[in-house]
TORVEX-420182 format. One record per residue (C-alpha): x, y, z; residue number from 1; residue in three letters. Coordinates in steps of 0.5 Angstrom, whole numbers, always signed. Layout:
<sites>
+-------+-------+-------+-----+--------+
|    px |    py |    pz | num | residu |
+-------+-------+-------+-----+--------+
|     X |     Y |     Z | NUM |    ala |
...
+-------+-------+-------+-----+--------+
</sites>
This chain:
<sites>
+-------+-------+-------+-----+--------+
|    px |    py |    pz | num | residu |
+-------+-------+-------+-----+--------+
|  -163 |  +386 |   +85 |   1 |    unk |
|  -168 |  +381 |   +81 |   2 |    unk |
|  -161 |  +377 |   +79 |   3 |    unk |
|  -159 |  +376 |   +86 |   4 |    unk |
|  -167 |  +375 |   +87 |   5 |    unk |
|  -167 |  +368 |   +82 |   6 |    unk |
|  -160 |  +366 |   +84 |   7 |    unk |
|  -162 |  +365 |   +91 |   8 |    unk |
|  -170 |  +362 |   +89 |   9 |    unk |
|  -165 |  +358 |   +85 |  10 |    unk |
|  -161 |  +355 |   +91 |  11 |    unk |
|  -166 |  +354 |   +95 |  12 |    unk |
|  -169 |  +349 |   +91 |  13 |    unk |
|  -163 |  +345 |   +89 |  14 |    unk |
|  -162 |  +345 |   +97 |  15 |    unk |
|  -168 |  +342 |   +98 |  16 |    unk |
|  -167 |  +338 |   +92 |  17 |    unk |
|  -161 |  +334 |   +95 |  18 |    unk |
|  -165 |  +334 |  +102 |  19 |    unk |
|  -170 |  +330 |   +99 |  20 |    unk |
|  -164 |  +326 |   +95 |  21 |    unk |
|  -161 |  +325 |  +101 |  22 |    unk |
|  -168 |  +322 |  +105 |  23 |    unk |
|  -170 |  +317 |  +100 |  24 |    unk |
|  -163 |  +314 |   +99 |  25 |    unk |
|  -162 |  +312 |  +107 |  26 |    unk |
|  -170 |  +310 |  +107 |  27 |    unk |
|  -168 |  +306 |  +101 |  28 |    unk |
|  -161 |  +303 |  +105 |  29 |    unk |
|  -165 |  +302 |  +111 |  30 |    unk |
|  -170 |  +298 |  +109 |  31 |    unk |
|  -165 |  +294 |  +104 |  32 |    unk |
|  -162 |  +293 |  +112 |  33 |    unk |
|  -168 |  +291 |  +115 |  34 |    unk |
|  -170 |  +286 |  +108 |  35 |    unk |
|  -163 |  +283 |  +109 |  36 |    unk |
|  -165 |  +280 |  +115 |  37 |    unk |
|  -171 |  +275 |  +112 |  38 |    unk |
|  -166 |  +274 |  +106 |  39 |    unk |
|  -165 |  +266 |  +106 |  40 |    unk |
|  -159 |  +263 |  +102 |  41 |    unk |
|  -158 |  +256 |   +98 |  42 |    unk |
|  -153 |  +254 |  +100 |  43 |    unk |
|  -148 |  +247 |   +97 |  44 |    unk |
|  -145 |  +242 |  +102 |  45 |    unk |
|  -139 |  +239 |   +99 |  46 |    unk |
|  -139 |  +232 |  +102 |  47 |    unk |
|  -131 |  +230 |  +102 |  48 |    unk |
|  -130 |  +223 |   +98 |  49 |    unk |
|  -128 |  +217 |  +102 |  50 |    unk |
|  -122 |  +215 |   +99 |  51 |    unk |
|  -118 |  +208 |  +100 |  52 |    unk |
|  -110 |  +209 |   +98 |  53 |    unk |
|  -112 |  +215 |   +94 |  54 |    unk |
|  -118 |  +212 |   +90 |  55 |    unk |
|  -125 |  +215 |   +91 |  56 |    unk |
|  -130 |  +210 |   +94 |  57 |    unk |
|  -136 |  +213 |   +90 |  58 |    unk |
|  -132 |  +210 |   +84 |  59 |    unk |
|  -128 |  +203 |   +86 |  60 |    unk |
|  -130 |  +198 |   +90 |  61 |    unk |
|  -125 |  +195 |   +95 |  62 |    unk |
|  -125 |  +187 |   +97 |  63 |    unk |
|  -120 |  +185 |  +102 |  64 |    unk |
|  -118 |  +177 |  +103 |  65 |    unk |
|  -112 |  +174 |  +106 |  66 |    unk |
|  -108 |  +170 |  +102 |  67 |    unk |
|  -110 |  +163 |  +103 |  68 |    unk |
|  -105 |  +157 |  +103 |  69 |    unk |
|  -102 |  +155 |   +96 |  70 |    unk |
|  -105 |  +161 |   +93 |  71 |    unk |
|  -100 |  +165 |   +88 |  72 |    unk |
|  -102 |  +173 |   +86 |  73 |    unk |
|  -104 |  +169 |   +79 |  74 |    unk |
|  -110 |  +166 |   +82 |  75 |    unk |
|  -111 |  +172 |   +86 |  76 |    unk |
|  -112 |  +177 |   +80 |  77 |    unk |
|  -115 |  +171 |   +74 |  78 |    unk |
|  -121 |  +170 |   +79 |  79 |    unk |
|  -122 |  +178 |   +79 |  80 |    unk |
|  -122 |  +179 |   +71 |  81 |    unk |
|  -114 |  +181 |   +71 |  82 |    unk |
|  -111 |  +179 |   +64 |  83 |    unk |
|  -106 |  +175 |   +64 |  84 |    unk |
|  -100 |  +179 |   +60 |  85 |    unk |
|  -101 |  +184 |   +67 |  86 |    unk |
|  -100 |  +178 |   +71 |  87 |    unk |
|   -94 |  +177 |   +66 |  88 |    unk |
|   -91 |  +183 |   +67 |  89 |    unk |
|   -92 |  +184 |   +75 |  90 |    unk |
|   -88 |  +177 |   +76 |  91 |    unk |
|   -81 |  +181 |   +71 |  92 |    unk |
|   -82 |  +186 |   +75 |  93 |    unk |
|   -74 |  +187 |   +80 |  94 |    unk |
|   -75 |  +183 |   +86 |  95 |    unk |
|   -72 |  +188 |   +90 |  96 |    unk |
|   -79 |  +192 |   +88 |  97 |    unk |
|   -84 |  +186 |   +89 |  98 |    unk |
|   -82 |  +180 |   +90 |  99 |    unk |
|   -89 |  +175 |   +88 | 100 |    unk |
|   -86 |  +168 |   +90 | 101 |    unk |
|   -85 |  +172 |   +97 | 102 |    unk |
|   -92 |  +173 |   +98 | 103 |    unk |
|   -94 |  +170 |  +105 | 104 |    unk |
|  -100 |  +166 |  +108 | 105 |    unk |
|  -106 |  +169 |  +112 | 106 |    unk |
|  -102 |  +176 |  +110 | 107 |    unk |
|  -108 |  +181 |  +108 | 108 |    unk |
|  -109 |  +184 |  +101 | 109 |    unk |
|  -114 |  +190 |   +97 | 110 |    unk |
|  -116 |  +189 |   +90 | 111 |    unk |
|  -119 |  +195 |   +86 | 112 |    unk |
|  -124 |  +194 |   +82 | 113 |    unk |
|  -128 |  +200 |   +78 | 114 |    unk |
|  -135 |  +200 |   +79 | 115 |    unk |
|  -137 |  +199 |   +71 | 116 |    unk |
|  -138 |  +193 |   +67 | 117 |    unk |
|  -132 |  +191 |   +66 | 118 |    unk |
|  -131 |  +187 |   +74 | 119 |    unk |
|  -124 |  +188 |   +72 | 120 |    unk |
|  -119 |  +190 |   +78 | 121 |    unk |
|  -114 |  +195 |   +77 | 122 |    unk |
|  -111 |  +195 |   +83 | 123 |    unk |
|  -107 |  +190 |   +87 | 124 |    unk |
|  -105 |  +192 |   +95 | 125 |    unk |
|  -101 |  +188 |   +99 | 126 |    unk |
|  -100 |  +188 |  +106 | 127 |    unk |
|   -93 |  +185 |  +109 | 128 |    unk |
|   -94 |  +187 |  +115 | 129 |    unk |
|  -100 |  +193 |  +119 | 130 |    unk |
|   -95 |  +198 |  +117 | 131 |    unk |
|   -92 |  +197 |  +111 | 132 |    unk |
|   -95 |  +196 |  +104 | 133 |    unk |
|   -94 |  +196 |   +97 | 134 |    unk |
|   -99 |  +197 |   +93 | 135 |    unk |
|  -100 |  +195 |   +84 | 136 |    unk |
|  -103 |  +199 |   +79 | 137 |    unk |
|  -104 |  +197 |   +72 | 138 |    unk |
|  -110 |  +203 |   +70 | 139 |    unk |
|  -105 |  +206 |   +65 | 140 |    unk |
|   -98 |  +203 |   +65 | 141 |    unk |
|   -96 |  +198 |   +70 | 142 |    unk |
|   -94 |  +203 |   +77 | 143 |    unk |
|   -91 |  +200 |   +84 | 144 |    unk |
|   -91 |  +204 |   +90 | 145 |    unk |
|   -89 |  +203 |   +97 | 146 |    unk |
|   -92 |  +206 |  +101 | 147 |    unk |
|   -93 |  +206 |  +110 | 148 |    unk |
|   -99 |  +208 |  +114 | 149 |    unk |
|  -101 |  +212 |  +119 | 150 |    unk |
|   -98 |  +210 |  +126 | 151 |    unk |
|  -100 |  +212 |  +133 | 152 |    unk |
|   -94 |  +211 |  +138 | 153 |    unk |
|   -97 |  +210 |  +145 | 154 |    unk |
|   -92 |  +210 |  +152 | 155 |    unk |
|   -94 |  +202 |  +155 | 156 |    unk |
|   -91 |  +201 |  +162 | 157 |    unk |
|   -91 |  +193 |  +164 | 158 |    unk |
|   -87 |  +191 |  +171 | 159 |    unk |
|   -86 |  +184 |  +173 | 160 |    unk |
|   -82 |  +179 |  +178 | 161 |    unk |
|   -78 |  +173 |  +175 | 162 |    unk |
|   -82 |  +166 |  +178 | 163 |    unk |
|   -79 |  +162 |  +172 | 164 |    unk |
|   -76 |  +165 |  +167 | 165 |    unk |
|   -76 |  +172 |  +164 | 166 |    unk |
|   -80 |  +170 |  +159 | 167 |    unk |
|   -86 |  +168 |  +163 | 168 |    unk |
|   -85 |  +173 |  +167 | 169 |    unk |
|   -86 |  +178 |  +162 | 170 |    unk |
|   -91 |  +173 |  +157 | 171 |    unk |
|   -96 |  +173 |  +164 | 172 |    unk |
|   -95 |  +180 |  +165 | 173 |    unk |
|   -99 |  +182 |  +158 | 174 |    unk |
|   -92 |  +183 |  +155 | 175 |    unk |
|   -90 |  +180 |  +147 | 176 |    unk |
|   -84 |  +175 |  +145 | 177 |    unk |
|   -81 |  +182 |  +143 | 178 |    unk |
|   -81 |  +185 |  +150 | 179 |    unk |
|   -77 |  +179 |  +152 | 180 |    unk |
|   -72 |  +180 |  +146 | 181 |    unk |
|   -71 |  +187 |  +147 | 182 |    unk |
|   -70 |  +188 |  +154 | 183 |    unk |
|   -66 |  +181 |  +155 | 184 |    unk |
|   -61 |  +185 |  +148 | 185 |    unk |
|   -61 |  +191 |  +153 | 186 |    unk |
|   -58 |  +188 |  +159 | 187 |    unk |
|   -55 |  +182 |  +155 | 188 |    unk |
|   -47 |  +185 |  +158 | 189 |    unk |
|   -50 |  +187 |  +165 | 190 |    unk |
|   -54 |  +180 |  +167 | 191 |    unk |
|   -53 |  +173 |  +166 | 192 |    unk |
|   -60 |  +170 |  +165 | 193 |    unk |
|   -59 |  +163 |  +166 | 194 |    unk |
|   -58 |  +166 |  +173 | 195 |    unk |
|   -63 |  +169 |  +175 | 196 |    unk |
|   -66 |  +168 |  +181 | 197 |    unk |
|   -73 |  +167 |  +184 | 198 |    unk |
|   -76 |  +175 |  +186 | 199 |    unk |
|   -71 |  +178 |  +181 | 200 |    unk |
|   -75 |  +184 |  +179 | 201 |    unk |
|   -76 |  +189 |  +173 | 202 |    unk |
|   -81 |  +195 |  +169 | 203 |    unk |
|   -80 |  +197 |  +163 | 204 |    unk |
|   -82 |  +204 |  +159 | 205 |    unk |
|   -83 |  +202 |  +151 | 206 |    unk |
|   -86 |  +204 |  +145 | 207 |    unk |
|   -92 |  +201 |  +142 | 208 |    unk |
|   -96 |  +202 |  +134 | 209 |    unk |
|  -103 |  +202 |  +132 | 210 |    unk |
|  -106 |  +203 |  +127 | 211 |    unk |
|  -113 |  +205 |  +126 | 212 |    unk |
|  -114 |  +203 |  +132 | 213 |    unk |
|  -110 |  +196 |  +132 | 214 |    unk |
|  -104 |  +194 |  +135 | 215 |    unk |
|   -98 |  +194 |  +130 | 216 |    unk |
|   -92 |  +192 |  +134 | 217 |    unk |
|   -87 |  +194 |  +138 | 218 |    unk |
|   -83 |  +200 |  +138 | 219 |    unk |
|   -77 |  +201 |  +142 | 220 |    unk |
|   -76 |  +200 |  +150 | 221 |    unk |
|   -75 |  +208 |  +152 | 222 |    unk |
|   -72 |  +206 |  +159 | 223 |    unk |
|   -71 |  +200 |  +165 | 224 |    unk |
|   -70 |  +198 |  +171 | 225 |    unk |
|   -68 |  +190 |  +173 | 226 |    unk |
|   -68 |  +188 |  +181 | 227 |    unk |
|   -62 |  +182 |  +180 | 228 |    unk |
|   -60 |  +179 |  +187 | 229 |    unk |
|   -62 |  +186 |  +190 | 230 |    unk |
|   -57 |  +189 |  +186 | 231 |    unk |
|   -61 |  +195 |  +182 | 232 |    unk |
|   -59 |  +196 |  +174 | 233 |    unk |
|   -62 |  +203 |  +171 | 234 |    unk |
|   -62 |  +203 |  +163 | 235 |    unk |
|   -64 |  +210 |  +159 | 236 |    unk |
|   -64 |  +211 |  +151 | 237 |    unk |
|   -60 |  +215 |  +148 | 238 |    unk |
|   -57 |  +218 |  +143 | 239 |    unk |
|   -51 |  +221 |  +143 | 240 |    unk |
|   -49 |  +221 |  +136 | 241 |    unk |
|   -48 |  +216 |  +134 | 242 |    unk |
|   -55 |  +212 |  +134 | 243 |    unk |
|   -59 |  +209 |  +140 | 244 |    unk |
|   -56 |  +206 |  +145 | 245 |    unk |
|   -57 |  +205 |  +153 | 246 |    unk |
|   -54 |  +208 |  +159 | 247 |    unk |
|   -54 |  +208 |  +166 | 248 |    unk |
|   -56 |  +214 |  +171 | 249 |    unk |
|   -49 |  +216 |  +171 | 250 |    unk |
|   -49 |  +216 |  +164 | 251 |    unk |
|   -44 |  +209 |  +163 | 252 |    unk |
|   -46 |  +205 |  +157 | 253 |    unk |
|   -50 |  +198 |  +158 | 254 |    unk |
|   -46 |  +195 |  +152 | 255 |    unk |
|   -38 |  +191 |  +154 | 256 |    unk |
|   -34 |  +188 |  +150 | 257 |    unk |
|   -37 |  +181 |  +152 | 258 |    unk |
|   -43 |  +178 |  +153 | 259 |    unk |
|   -45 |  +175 |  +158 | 260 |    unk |
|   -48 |  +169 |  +154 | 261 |    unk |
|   -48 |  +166 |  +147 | 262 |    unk |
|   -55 |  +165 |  +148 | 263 |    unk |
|   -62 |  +166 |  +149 | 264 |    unk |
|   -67 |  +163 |  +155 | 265 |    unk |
|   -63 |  +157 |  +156 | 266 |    unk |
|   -61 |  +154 |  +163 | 267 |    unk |
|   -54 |  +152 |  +165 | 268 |    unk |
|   -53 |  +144 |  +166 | 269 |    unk |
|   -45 |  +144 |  +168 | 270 |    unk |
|   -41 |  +150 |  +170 | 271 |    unk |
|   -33 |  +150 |  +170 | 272 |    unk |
|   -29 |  +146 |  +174 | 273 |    unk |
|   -22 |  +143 |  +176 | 274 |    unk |
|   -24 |  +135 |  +177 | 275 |    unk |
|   -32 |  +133 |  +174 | 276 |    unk |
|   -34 |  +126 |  +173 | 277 |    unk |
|   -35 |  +126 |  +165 | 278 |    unk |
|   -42 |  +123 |  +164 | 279 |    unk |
|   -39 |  +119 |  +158 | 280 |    unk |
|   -32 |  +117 |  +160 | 281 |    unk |
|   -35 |  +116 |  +167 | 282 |    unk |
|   -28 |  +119 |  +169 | 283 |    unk |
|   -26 |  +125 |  +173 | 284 |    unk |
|   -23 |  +131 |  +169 | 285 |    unk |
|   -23 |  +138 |  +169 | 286 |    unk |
|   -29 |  +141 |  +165 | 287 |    unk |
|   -26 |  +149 |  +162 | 288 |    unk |
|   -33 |  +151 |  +161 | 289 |    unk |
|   -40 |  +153 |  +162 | 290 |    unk |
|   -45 |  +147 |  +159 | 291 |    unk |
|   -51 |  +151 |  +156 | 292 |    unk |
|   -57 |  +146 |  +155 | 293 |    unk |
|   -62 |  +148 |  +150 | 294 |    unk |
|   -65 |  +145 |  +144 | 295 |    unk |
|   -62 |  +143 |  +137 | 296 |    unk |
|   -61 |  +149 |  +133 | 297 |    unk |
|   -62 |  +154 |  +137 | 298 |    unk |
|   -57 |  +159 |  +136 | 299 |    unk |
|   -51 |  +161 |  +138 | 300 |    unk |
|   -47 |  +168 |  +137 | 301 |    unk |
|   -41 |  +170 |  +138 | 302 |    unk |
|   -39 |  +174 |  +145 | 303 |    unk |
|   -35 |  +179 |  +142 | 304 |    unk |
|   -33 |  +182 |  +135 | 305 |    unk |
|   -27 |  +177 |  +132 | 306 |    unk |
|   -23 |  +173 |  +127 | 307 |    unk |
|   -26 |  +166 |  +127 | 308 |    unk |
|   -19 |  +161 |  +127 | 309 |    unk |
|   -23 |  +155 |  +127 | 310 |    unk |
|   -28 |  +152 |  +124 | 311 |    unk |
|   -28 |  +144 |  +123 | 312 |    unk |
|   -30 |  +138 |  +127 | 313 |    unk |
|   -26 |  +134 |  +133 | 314 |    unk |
|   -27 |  +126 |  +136 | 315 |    unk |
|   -29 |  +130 |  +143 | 316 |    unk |
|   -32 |  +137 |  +141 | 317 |    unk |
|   -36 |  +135 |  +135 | 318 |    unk |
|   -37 |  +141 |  +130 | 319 |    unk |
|   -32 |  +147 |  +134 | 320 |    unk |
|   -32 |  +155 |  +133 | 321 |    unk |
|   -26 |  +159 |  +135 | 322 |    unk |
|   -26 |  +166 |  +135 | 323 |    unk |
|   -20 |  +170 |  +137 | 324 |    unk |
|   -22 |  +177 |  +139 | 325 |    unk |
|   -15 |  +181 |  +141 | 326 |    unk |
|    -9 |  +179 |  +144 | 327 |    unk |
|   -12 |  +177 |  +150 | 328 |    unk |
|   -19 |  +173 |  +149 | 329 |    unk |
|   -20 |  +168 |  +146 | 330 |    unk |
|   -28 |  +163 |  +145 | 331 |    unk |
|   -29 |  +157 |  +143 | 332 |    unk |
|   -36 |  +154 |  +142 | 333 |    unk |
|   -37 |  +146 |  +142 | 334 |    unk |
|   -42 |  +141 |  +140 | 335 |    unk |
|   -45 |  +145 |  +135 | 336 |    unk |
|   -49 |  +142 |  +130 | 337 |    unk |
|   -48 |  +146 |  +124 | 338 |    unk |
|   -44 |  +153 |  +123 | 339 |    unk |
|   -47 |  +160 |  +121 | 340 |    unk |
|   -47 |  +162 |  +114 | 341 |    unk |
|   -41 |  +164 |  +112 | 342 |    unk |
|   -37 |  +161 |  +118 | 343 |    unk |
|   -30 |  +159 |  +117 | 344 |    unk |
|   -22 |  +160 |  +118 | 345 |    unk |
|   -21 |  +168 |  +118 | 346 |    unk |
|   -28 |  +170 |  +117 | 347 |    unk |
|   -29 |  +177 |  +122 | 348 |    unk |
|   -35 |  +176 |  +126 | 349 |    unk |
|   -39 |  +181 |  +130 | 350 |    unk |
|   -41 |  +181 |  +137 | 351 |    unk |
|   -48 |  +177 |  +137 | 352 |    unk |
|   -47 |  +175 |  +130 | 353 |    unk |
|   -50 |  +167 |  +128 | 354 |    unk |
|   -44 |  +163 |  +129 | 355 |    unk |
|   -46 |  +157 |  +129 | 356 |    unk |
|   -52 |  +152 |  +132 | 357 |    unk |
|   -54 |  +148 |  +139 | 358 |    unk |
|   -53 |  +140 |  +138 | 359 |    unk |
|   -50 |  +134 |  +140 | 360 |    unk |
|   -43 |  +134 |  +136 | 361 |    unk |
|   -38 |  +129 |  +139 | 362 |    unk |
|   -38 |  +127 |  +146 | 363 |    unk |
|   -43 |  +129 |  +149 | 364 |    unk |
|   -50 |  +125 |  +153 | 365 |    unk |
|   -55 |  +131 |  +150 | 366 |    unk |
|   -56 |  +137 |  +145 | 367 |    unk |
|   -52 |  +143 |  +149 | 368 |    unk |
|   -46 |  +148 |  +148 | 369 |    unk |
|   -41 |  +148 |  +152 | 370 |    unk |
|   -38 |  +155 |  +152 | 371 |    unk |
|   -30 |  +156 |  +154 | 372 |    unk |
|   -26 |  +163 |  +155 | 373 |    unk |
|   -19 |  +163 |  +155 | 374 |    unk |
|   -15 |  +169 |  +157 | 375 |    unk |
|    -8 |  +169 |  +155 | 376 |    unk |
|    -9 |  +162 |  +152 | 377 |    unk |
|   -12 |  +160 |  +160 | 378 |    unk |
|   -19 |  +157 |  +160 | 379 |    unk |
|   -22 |  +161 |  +165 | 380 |    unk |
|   -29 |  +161 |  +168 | 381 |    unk |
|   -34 |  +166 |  +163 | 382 |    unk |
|   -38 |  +166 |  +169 | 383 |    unk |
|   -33 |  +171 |  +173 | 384 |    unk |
|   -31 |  +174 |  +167 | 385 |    unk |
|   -32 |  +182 |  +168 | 386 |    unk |
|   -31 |  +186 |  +161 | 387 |    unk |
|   -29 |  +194 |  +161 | 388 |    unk |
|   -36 |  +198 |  +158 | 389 |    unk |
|   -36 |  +201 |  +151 | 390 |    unk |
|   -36 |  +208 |  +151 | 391 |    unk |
|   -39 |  +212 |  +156 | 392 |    unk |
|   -43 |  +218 |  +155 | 393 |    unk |
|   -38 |  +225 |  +152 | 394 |    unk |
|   -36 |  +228 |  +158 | 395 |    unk |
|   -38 |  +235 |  +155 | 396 |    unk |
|   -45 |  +232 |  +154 | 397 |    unk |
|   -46 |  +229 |  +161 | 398 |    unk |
|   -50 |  +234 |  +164 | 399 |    unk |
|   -55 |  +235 |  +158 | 400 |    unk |
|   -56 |  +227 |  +159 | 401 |    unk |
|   -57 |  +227 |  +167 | 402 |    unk |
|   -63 |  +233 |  +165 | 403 |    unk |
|   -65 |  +228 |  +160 | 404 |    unk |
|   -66 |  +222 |  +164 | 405 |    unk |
|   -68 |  +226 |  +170 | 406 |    unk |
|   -76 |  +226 |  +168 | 407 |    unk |
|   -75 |  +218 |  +165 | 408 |    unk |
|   -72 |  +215 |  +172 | 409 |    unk |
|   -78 |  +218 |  +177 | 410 |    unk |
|   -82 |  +216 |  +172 | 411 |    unk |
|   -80 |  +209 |  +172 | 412 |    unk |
|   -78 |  +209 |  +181 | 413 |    unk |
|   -86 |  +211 |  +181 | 414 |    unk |
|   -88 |  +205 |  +178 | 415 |    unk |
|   -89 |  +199 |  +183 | 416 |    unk |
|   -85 |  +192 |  +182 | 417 |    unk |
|   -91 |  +188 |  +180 | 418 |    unk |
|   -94 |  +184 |  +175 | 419 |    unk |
|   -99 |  +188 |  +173 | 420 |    unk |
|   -99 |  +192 |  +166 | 421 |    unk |
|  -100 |  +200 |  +168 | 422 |    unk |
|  -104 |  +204 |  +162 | 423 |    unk |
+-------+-------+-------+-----+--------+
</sites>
């Protein structure tokens, strides 16, 4: 009876002793709890470093310059410490990598140099362009790379009528020298520009570059519509497979075998006729071709791909090319001024390839290129020459096609036909 007594005094006390354990750790975590809410910490803000190219701005110095007139990389790098042995082994390095006689005037440049003692710069950065850059480092070993920047691609919408000309139609309308370019290539085999008429009308969709917020350039022209003597000309890129092309809503390609003219931007001072008094001879004779007047040098391409089966000089055509371009069609391209690169008897010429330049060769009263066609050994009129397209889009993709353009044409019917650029 007194064991049992003990046993349970025993138990009663290691009971309470674990209550009193109990109360004091959950105080304990409470006022931890209630503490924490006054615990300040420290903490470290890690400010991310500015870099330029990959060097930390903390530790370089950046200079940027424009190449000034008669300035060689030499001249650049001496006035910023760089020995001449560097300089010596930038100019052996393989022009295909960098190039140093090709560095160009006003064309912006970054020298590197480490904020220490020395002033002696550690890097070389060349701007061709606002996009491209190649970049020298000779810190260890003497190091090029190639390198691009950031390019933001914005959607520019511009639409203009023709008063003149293309050109300053889309030049008053805000547009560059490369729109004009680019959307006369587009519908080089739908529309003959020397005949545009007054009113004619166009919109264009394309893509432009910027970098850090700074105009880069011209991208691609996405889609078009031109209003030529009231008659509608759609134009949509895509790429079937076969690289970017364009087509029209019904999925027919813009590209033909001919193009409508083998220049740019000029005017037509004689058309094709059976009896025309011949400004020197002052005599009436046929004249089987298209007079183009434009000034020397201007280029000249062929119409269509080719082999060229003459290349030489006559007392009346002055400096001629001819290009045979299948059993039935033939081009000739007279007075000309001088020929293209690599222009002579059974050379293979691609359609718009350079083949010669505008002048005053032979008979003639001024600098202009008289255009001949020749069907089946006929001269007939190029201006009513009506070329079969090249490949339309595949029958088995046509549907996706039309999904495709479907947002692209109302995009481009919403846009009013002005001279107005859209944002």
């Amino acid at each position: 009876m007194k064991k049992n007594l003990l046993i349970a005094v025993a138990s009663f006390f290691a009971l309470l002793f674990l209550v009193f354990l109990w109360f004091r750790n959950d105080g304990i975590s409470r006022n931890n709890e209630n503490n924490a809410d006054h615990i300040v910490e420290d903490t470290v803000v890690l400010q991310e470093p500015e870099l330029l190219f990959g060097y930390n701005l903390d530790t370089v110095n950046a200079i940027t310059d424009i190449i000034q007139r008669n300035e060689s990389l030499g001249v650049i790098l001496a006035r910023h410490g760089v020995q001449p042995d560097v300089v010596h082994e930038i100019s052996k390095l393989p022009r295909d990598i960098f190039n140093v006689t090709k560095l160009l005037v006003n064309k912006p440049y970054t020298i590197i140099r480490p904020k220490d003692t020395t002033r002696c710069a550690t890097s070389f950065i060349y701007h061709p362009n606002p996009i491209d850059y190649v970049m020298l480092d000779w810190a260890d070993s003497l190091e090029v790379i190639k390198g691009k920047n950031q390019v933001d691609t914005i959607q520019e919408t511009l639409t203009g009528a023709i008063e003149t000309s293309l050109y300053d139609a889309i030049t008053e309308a805000g547009g560059s020298p490369v729109l004009v370019n680019e959307l006369a290539d587009i519908y080089a085999w739908e529309i003959d520009f020397f005949g545009l008429q007054k009113g004619d009308a166009f919109k264009v969709v394309y893509e432009r570059f910027e970098v850090k917020g700074a105009d880069a350039g011209m991208g691609k022209i996405i889609s078009s519509y031109f209003e030529h003597m009231n008659a509608p000309f759609y134009a949509f890129r895509y790429d079937q497979g076969e690289g970017d092309e364009y087509f029209d809503e019904e999925g027919k390609s813009l590209r033909k075998t001919f193009l409508k003219a083998p220049l740019r931007f000029s005017r037509i001072s004689s058309g094709f006729s059976y009896s025309r008094l011949h400004p020197i001879l002052k005599i009436r004779r046929p004249h089987l071709g298209v007079d183009y007047a434009a000034p020397t040098g201007t280029p000249v391409v062929s119409v269509g791909d080719g082999v060229v089966i003459r290349a030489s000089y006559s007392k009346g055509g002055g400096h001629v090319v001819k290009v045979k371009h299948n059993g039935n069609y033939t081009t000739a391209y007279l007075h000309l001024s001088r020929y293209g690169k690599g222009i002579k008897s059974g050379a293979v010429v691609k359609q718009g390839q350079i083949i010669g330049y505008v002048g005053s060769t032979g008979l003639s009263t001024g600098a202009h290129l008289d255009f001949r066609f020749y069907k089946n050994g006929k001269a007939v009129d190029p201006l009513k020459i009506d070329p079969p397209s090249a490949n339309p889009i595949k029958e088995e993709i046509l549907p996706e096609y039309k999904l495709y353009i479907k947002d692209l044409k109302k995009q481009i019917d919403r846009i009013p036909l002005n001279n107005q650029i859209i944002a």
